[in-house]
Every structure is written in structure tokens, then in C-alpha cells.
N, C-alpha and C positions, 0 to 999 in steps of 0.2 A: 442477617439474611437479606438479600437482594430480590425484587421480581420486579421484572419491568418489560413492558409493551415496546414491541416492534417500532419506531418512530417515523410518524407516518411523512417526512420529510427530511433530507439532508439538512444535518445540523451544522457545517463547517464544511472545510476543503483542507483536505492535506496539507503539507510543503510543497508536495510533489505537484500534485492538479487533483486529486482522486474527489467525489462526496463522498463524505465522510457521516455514517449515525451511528450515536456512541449506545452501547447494549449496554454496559455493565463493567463496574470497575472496584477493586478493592486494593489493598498494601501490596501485592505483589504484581502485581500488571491491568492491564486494560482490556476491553474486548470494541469490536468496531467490525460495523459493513460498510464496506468500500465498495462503489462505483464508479465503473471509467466508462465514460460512452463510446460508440462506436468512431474509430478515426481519432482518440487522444490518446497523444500519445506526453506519460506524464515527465517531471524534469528527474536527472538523474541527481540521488543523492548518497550520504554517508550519515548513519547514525552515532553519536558521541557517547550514548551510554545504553540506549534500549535497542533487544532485540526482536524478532517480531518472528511470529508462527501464519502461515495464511494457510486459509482452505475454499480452495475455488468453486462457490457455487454455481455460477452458469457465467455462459458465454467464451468468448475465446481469446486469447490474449500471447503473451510473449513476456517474460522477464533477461533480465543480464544482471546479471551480479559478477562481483571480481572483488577477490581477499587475496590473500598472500600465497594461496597454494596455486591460484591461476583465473581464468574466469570463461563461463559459461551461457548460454541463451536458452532458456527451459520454456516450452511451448505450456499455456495456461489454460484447463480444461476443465470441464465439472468432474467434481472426485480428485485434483489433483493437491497435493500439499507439499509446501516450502516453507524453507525456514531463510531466515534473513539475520543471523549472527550479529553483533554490536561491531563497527569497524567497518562492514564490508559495502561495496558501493553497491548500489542495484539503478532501473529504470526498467520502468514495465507501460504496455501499452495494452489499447485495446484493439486487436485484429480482424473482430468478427462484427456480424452485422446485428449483432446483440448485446447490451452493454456486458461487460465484465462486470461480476459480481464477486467478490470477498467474504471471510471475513476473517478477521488479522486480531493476533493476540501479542499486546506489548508485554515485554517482563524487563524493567522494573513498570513501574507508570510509566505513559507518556509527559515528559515533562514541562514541553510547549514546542511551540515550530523552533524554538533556537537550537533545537536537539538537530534539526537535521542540518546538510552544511551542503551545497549545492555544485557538482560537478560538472566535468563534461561523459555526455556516455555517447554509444552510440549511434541512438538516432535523436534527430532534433526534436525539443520538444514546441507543442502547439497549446498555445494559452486558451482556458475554456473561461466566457466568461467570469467576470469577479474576481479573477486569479491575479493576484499583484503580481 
């Protein structure tokens, strides 16, 4: 059994750009709040093995994803949920004057940033500090 406190700071940063604080993690997947502040917009990518569940807390945002059946641009709102399949490319930004807030659930584990592999999507992305 797991119990762990909110962490009162960003612990890491995505592949993408996002901060990233890790809640809780067992053998089947991950759990993570993600924040993109207002005006970033993060890099587009493609996961190799893990998929991911989000559930948008606050603020406003935009994703694009694209798999094999076609691709889409889903507006990003409190109460909204998407899923992010293994395989499929996405890019998500932040469009309101609030940051976006997540939070995302890997299945398998996350296994490091080598998981993600970095595309082109369609809009450019803008480096937040410390973002290699």
C-alpha cells in the first residue's frame, strides 16, 4: 500500500516540455500532474511501449494526436479525458491564461524519456526554461 503527499514542487519535465510530479507508482503503470504554463506549447511525440489516460484539471489547452485510423485536435478543459494509445503521435499546448493542469496515468511504467521519440506536429514547439 502507497500514501503520498501532493509534492509541493515540479520534480522533472517531460520529453515533451510539460512539469512533471510523480503521485504514485506500482507494476502496472504510473500516475503524474502535469503542468504546461500559459503560451507553451510542448514537442510533438510517439510512445514506444506506454500508454497514457489524462484527466484535465484546470485551465485550457489543445491536443493533436494521429494513429492509423486518421488524426484529430481535441480542445483541453476541466472535466475532460483522453487517452493516448502506445504508437500514436500527439502534441499538446497550453491556450489559456491559466496554466493547464493533468493528470496522466502510464500503463506499463514509464520507462525513461528514451520511451518517447520526437516528431514533427503541427504547431512549433517553444522551449521552457531547462528543456534540453
Amino acid at each position: 500500500m502507497q500514501t503520498r503527499p501532493f509534492p509541493s514542487a515540479a520534480q522533472a519535465r517531460s520529453p515533451a516540455g510539460a512539469e512533471v510530479r510523480y503521485l504514485i507508482g506500482g507494476d502496472t503503470g504510473d500516475m503524474i500532474h502535469s503542468t504546461v504554463p500559459p503560451g507553451q506549447v510542448n514537442r510533438a511525440t510517439v510512445h514506444a511501449t506506454v500508454s497514457e489516460f489524462w484527466y484535465i484539471l484546470s485551465g485550457e489547452g489543445q491536443i493533436w494526436r494521429r494513429d492509423g485510423s486518421g488524426e484529430q485536435t481535441t480542445a483541453l478543459t476541466t472535466g475532460v479525458s483522453i487517452d493516448i494509445p502506445v504508437g500514436t503521435a500527439f502534441q499538446y499546448r497550453c491556450t489559456g491564461t491559466d496554466p493547464l493542469e493533468f493528470l496522466c496515468i502510464t500503463m506499463p511504467r514509464w520507462t525513461g524519456d528514451k520511451e518517447a521519440t520526437f516528431i514533427a506536429g503541427p504547431w512549433t514547439p517553444n522551449a521552457p526554461e531547462g528543456w534540453p
